[in-house]
SERO-4910 file (N, C-alpha, C, O; in steps of 0.05 Angstrom, whole numbers):
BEGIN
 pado doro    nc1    nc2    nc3   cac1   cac2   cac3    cc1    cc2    cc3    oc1    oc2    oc3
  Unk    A    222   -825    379    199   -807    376    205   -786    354    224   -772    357
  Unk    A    188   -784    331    190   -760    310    188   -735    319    166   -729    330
  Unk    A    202   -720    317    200   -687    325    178   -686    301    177   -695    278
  Unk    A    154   -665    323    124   -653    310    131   -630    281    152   -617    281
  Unk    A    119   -629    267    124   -620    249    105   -590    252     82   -588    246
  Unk    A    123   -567    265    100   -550    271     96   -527    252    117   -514    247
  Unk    A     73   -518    238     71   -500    217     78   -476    217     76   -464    239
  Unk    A     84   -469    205    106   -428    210     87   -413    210     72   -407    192
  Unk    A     88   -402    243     70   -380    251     61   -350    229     80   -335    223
  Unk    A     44   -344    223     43   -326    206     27   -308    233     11   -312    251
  Unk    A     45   -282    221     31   -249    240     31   -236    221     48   -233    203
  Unk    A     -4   -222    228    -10   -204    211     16   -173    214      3   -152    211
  Unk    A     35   -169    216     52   -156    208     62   -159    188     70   -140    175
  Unk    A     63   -181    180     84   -188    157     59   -171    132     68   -167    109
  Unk    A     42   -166    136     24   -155    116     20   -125    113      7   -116     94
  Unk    A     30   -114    130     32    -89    134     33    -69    115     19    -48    114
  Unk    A     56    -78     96     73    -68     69     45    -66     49     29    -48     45
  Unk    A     47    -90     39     31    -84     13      1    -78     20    -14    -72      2
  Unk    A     -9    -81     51    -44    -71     63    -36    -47     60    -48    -31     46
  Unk    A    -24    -43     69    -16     -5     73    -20      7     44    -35     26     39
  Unk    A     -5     -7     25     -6     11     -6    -36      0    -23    -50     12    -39
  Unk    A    -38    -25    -11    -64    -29    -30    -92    -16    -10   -112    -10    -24
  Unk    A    -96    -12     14   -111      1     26   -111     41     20   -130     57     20
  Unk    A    -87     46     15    -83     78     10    -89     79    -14   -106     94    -23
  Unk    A    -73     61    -30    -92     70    -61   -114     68    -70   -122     80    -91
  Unk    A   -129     52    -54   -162     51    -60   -177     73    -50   -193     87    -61
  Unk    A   -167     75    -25   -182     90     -7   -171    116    -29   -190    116    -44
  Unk    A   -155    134    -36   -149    156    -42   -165    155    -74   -172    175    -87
  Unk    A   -170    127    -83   -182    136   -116   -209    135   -113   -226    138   -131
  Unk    A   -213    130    -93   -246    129    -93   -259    160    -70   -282    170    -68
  Unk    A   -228    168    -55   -241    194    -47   -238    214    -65   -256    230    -71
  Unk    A   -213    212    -77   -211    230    -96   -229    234   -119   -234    255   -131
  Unk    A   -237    212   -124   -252    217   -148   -279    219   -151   -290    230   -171
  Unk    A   -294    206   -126   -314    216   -120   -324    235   -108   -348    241   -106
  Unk    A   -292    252    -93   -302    286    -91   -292    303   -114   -294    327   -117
  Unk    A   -285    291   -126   -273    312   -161   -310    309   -174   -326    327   -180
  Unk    A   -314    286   -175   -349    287   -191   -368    302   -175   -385    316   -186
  Unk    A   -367    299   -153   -384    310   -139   -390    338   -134   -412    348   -131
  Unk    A   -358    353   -134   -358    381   -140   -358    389   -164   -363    413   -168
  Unk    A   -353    376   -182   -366    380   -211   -392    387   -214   -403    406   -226
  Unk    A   -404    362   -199   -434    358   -199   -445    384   -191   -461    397   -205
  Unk    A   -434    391   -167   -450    414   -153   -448    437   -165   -464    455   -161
  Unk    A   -427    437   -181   -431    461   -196   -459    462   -219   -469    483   -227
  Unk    A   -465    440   -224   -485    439   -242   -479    427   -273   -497    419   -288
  Unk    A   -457    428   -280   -441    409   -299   -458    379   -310   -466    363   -294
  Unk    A   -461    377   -336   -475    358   -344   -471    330   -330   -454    326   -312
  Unk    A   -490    306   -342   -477    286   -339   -450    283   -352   -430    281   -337
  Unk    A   -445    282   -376   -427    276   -394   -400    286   -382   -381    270   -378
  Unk    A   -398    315   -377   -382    327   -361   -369    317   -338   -345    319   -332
  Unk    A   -391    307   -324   -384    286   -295   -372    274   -300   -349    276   -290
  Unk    A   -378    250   -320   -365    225   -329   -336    231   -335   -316    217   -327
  Unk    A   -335    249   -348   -310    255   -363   -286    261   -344   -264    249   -347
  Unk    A   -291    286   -318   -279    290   -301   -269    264   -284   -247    259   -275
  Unk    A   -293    250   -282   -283    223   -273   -266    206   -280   -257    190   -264
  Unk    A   -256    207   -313   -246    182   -324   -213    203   -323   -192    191   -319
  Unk    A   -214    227   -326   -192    241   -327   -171    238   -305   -147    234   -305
  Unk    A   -197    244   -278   -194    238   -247   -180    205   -238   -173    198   -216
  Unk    A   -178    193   -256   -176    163   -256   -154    164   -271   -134    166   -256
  Unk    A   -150    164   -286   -123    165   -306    -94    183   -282    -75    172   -271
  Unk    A   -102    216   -282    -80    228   -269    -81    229   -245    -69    248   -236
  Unk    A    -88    218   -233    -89    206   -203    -72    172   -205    -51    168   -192
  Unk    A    -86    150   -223    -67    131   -215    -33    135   -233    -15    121   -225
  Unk    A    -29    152   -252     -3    165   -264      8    186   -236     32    191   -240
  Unk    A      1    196   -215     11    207   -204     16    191   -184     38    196   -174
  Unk    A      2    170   -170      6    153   -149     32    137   -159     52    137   -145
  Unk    A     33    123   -181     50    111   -194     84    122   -195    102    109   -184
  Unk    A     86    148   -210    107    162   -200    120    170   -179    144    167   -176
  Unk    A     95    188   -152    112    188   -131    112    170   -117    121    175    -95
  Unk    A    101    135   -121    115    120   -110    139    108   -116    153     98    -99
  Unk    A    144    107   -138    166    101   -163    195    124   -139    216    117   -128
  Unk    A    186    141   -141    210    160   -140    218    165   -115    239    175   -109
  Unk    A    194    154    -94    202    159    -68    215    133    -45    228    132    -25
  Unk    A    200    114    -63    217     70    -56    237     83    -75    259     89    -64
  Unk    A    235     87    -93    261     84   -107    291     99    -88    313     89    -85
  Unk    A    282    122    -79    303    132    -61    306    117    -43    329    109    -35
  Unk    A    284    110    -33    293     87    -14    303     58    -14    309     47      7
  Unk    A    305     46    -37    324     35    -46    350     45    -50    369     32    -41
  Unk    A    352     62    -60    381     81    -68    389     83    -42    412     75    -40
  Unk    A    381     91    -19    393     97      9    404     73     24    424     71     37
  Unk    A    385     53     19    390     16     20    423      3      6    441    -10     16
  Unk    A    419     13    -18    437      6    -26    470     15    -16    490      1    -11
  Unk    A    466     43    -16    485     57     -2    499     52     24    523     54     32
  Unk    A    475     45     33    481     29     62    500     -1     65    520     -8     79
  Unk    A    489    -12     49    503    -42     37    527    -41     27    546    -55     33
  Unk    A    526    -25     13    558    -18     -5    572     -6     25    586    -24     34
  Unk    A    572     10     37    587     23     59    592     -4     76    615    -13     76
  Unk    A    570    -17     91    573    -42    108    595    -66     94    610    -82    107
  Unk    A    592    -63     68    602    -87     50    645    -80     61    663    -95     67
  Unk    A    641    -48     58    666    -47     52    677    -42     78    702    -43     76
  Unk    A    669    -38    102    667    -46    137    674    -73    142    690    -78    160
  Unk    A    659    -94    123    670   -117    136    690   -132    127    702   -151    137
  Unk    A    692   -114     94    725   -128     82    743   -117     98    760   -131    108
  Unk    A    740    -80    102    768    -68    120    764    -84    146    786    -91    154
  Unk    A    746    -91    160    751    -92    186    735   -116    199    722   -111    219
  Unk    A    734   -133    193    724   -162    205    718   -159    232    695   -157    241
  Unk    A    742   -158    246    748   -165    271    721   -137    290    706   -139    310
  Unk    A    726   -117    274    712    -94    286    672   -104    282    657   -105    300
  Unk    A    667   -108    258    646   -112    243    633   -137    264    610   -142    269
  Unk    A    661   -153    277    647   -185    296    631   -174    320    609   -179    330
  Unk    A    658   -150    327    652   -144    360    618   -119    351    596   -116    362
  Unk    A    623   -114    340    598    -94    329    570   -112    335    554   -107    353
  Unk    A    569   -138    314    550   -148    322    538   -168    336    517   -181    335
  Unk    A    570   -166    358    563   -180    376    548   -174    401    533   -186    417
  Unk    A    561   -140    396    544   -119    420    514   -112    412    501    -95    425
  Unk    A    504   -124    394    480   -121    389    460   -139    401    436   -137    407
  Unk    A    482   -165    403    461   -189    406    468   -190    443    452   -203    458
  Unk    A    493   -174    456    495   -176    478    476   -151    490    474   -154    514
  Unk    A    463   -128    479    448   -107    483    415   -124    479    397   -116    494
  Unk    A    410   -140    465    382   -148    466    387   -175    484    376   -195    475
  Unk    A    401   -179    509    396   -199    529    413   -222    528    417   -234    549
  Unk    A    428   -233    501    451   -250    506    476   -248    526    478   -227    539
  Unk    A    489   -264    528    517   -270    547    542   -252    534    537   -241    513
  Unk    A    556   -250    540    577   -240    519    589   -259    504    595   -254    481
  Unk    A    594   -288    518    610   -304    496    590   -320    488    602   -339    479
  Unk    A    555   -327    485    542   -332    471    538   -312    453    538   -319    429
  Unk    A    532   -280    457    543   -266    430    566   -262    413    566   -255    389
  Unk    A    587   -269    427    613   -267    405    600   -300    384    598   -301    360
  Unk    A    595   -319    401    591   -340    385    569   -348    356    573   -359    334
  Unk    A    542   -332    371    526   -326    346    535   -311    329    526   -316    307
  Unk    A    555   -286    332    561   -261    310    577   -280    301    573   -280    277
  Unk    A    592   -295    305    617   -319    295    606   -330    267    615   -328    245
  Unk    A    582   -343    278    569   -364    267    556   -356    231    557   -365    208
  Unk    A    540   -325    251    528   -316    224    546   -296    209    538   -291    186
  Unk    A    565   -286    216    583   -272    193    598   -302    182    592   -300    158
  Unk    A    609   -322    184    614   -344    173    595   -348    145    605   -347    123
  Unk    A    569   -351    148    550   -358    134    547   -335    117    550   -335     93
  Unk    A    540   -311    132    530   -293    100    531   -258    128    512   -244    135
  Unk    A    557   -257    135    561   -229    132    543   -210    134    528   -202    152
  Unk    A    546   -203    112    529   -178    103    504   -184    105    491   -164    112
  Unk    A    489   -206    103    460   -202    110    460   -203    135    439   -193    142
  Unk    A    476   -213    161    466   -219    184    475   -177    188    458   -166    201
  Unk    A    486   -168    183    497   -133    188    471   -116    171    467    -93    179
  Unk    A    457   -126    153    439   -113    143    422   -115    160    414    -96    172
  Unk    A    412   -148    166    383   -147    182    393   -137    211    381   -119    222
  Unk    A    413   -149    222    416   -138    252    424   -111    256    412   -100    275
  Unk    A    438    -99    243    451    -62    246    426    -48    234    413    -33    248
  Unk    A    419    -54    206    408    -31    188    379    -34    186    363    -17    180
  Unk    A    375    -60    193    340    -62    195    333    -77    162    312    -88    158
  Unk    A    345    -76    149    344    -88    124    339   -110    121    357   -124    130
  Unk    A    315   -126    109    307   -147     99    306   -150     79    304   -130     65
  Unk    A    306   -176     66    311   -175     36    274   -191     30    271   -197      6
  Unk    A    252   -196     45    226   -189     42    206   -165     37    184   -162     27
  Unk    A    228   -150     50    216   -121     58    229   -103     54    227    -82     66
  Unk    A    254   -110     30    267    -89      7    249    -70     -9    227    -77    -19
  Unk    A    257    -48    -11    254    -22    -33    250    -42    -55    265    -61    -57
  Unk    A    223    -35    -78    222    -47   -101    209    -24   -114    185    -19   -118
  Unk    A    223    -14   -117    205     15   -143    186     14   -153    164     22   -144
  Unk    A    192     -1   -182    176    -17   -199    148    -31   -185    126    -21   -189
  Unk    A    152    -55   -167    130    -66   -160    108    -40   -147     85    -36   -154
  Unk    A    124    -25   -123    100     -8   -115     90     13   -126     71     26   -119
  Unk    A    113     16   -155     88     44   -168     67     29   -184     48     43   -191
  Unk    A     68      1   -193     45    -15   -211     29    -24   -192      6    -26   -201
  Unk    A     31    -34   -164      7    -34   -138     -2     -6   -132    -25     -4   -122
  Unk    A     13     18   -137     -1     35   -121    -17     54   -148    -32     73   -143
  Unk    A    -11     48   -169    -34     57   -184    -57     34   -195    -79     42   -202
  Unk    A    -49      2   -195    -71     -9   -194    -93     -9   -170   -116    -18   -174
  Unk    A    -87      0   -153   -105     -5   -130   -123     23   -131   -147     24   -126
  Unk    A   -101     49   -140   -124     69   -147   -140     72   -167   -159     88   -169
  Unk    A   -132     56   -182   -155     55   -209   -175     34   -201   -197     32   -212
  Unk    A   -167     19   -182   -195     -4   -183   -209     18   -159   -234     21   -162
  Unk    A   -199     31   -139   -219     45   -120   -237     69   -146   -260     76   -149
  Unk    A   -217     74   -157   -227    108   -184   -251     91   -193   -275     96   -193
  Unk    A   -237     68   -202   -264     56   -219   -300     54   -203   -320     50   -217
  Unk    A   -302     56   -173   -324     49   -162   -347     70   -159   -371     66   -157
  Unk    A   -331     95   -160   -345    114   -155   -356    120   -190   -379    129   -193
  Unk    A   -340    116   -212   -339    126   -237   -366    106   -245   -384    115   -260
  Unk    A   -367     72   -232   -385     54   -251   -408     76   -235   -426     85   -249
  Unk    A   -408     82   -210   -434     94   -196   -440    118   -217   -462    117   -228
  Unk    A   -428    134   -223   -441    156   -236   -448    140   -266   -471    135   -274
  Unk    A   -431    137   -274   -447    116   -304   -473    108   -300   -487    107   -321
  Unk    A   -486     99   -273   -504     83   -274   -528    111   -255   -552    112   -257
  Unk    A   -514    125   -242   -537    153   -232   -552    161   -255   -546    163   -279
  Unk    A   -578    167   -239   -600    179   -240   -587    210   -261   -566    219   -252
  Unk    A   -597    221   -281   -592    254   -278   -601    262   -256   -587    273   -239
  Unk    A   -622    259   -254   -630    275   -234   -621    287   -208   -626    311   -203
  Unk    A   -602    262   -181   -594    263   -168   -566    247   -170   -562    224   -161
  Unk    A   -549    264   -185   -518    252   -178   -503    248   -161   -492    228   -152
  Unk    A   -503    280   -153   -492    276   -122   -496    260   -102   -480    248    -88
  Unk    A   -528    264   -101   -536    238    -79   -523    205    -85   -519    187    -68
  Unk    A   -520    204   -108   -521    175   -124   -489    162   -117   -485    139   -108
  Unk    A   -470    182   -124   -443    187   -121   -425    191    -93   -401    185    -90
  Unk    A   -439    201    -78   -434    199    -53   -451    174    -37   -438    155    -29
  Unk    A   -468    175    -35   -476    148    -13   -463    112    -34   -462     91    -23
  Unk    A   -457    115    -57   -445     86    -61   -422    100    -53   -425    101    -29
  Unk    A   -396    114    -59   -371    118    -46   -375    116    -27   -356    102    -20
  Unk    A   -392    122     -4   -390    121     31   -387     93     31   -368     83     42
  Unk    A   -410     74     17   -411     52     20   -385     31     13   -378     11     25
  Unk    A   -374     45     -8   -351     28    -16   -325     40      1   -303     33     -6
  Unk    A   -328     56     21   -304     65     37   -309     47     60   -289     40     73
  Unk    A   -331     41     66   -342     26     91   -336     -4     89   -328    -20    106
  Unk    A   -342     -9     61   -334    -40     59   -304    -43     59   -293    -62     68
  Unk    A   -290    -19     46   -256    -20     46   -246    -12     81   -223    -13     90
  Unk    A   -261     -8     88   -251     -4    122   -253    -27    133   -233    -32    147
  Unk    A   -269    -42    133   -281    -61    140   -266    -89    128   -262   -104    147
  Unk    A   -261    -98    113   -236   -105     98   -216   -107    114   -208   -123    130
  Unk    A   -206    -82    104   -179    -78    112   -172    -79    141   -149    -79    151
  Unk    A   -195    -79    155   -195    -81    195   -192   -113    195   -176   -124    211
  Unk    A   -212   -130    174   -213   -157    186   -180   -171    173   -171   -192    181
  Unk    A   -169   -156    156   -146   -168    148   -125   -162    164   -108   -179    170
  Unk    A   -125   -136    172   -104   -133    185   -113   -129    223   -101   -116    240
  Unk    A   -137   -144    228   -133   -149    258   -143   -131    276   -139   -134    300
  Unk    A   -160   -107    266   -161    -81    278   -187    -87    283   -198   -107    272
  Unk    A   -202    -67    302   -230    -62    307   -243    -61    284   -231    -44    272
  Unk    A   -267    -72    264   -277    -66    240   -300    -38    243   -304    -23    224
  Unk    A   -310    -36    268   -331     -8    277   -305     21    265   -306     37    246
  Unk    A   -286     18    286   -275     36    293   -262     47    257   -268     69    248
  Unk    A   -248     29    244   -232     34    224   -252     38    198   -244     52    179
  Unk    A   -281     22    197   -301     31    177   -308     67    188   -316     83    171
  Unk    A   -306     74    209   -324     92    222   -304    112    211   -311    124    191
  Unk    A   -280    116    221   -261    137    207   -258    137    176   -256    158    163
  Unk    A   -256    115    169   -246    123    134   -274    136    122   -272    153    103
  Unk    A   -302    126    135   -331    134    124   -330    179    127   -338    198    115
  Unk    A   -317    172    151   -316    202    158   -303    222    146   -314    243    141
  Unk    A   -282    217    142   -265    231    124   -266    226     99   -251    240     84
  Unk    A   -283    204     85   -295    205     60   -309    226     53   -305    241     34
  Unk    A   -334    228     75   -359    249     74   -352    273     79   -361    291     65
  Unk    A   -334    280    102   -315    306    104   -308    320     65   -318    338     52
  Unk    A   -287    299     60   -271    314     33   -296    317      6   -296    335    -10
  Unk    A   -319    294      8   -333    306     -4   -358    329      4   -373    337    -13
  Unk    A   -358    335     24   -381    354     35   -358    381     27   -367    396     10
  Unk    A   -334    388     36   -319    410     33   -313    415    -10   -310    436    -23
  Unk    A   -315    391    -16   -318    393    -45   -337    405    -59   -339    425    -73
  Unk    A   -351    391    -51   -378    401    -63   -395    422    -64   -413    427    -79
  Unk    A   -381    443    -35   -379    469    -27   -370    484    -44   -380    504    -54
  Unk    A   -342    471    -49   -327    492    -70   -352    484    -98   -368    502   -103
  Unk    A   -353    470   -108   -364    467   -136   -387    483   -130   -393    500   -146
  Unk    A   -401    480   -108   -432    505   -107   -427    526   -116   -445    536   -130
  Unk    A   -401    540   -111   -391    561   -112   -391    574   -147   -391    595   -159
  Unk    A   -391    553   -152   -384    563   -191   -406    551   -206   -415    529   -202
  Unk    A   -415    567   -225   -437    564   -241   -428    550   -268   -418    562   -288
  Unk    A   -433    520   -267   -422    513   -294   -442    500   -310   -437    484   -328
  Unk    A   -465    507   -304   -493    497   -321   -489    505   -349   -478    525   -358
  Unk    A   -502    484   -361   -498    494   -389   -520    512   -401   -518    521   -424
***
């Protein structure tokens, strides 16, 4: 009889990582920037002016997402690494210590004791240091620190959210910007909630309902401030 050939379970965890950065960066360039226009707006500031704040709002917003994600994976790589180098030089000084170490790991999550001496046997044989990374330190080499990759995800994702609110004002009315600028951003926070709930498994009511809210929150408190200042021409 052929052993069934069964397909590799996929869980929406494994998505966590890059939903998390491509959901924050959208969500933050499309709040941000459609409460930067909006309180522009309210101040009374031209069209042209709007636009401009917008494309500015788009530029140093995804240059700032970019960096402090750059600098803050990057430490966390640097702390990774540190870790590895220390572990590396644990299991050259001390084998014997480094076995019983992770053997008490696998005898603390429900193994036997000499079925854990036997698995820590097995997998320090094979590759050491990765079975001491993933089992001690939590380290995966899927779900490694990558600098580089998440500061170019986490400013593309805010320039494509920057960009939704920016095509909306390009295409507003003079007359009513604000109105124009806020109800497509609600709309495009609702569809990114909504999204991001059916991808990652969550209630789609509940997670459209909050991101819509605290959209309309940051721009209602914006727009306050911009009332506040007279910038009509």
């Amino acid at each position: 009889m052929k052993p069934t050939n069964h397909p590799a379970e996929r869980h929406r965890v494994d998505r966590i990582g890059w939903l998390r950065a491509a959901v924050l960066g959208a969500n933050d360039g499309i709040i941000s920037t459609a409460s930067l226009m909006v309180g522009i707006a309210a101040s009374g500031a031209t069209h042209a002016h709007i636009l401009m704040t917008g494309v500015a709002g788009l530029v140093a917003g995804a240059m700032s997402m970019a960096a402090g994600e750059y600098v803050s994976v990057h430490s966390q790589a640097d702390t990774e690494q540190a870790d590895l180098a220390r572990e590396r030089r644990e299991i050259a000084g001390d084998p014997e210590g480094e076995h019983r170490e992770l053997a008490a790991i696998y005898v603390g999550r429900g193994l036997g004791a000499a079925l854990a001496r036997q698995v820590a046997k097995e997998l320090m044989l094979h590759d050491a240091l990765g079975a001491h990374a993933h089992e001690e330190l939590g380290i995966m080499d899927d779900r490694r620190a990558r600098p580089l990759q998440a500061a170019l995800a986490s400013a593309a994702s805010f320039a494509v959210g920057a960009a939704l609110p920016l095509a909306a004002m390009a295409l507003a009315p003079l007359s009513s910007p604000i109105a124009w600028i806020s109800g497509s951003s609600l709309a495009f926070l609702a569809m990114l909630g909504a999204v991001s709930a059916r991808v990652g498994g969550s209630p789609i009511p509940v997670a459209t309902g909050r991101v819509v809210f605290w959209g309309a929150l940051a721009m209602a408190i914006t727009a306050g401030v911009g009332a506040v200042f007279d910038a009509s021409p």
